[in-house]
N, C-alpha and C positions, 0 to 999 in steps of 0.2 A: 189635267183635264178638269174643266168645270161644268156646272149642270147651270143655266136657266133657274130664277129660283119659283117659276110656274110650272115645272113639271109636275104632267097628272100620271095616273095609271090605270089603264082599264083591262079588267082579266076577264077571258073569253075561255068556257068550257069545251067549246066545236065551231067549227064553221061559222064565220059572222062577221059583221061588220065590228068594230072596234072601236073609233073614233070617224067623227063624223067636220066634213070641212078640210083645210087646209091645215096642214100639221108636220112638225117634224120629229121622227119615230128617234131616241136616244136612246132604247135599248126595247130588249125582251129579255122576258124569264118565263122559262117553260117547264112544266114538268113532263116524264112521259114514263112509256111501260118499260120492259127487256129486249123488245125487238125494235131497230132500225125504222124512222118513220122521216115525213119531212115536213116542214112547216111553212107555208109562202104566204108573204102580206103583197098583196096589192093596193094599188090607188085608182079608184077609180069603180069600187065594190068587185063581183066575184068573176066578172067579165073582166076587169082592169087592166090594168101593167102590173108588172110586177116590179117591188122594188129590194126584196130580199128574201130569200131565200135560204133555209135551217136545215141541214141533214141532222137529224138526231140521233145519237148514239146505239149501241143496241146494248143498253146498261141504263137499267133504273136507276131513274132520280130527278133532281132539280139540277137546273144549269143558268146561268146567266150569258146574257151579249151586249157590254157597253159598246155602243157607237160613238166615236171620237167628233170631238169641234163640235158643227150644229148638227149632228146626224143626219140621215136621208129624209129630202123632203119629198112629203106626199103632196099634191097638189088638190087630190080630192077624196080626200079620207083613208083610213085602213080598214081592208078587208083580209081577216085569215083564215086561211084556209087548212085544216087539217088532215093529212094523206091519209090516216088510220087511225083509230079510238088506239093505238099506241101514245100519240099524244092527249097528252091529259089536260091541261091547261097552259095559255098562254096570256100572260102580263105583258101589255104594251106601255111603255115608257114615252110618256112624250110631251109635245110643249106646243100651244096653239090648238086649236081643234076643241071639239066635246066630245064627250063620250057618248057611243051609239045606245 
């Protein structure tokens, strides 16, 4: 597996947009609390589609998700959305787009 050698990163504390435009998401890293939470990005901001979707452990800590080949493409930006101040922070990985 290879990376794009434009990949950015944009890390979002809560709820928010992320990258802004046309983009394709190559991973996240997220950190979170001890209980079970979940993490969704959309395209399209916080009305959008959905294009993936993170059950997160119920164990603190940091975790990573490489997306293979060109990862999921968003057609009009990423929005994430956080189910619970369980998660704590989320880094999106990605190539095309700007940061929100």
């Amino acid at each position: 597996m290879s990376f794009a050698s434009d990949v950015k990163a944009k890390t979002v504390t809560g709820t928010n947009d992320a990258v802004n435009g046309r983009t394709r998401v190559q991973g996240i890293y997220y950190t979170c609390g001890s209980t079970a939470a979940a993490i969704t990005l959309k395209t399209g901001g916080s009305g959008g589609t959905v294009i993936m979707e993170v059950k997160t452990p119920a164990a603190a800590g940091a975790y990573d998700i490489i997306i293979p080949d060109d990862g999921i493409l968003a057609t009009d930006g990423v929005h994430v959305t956080f189910s619970s101040a369980e998660v704590l922070s989320v880094t999106v990985l990605y190539v095309g787009g700007a940061p929100a």
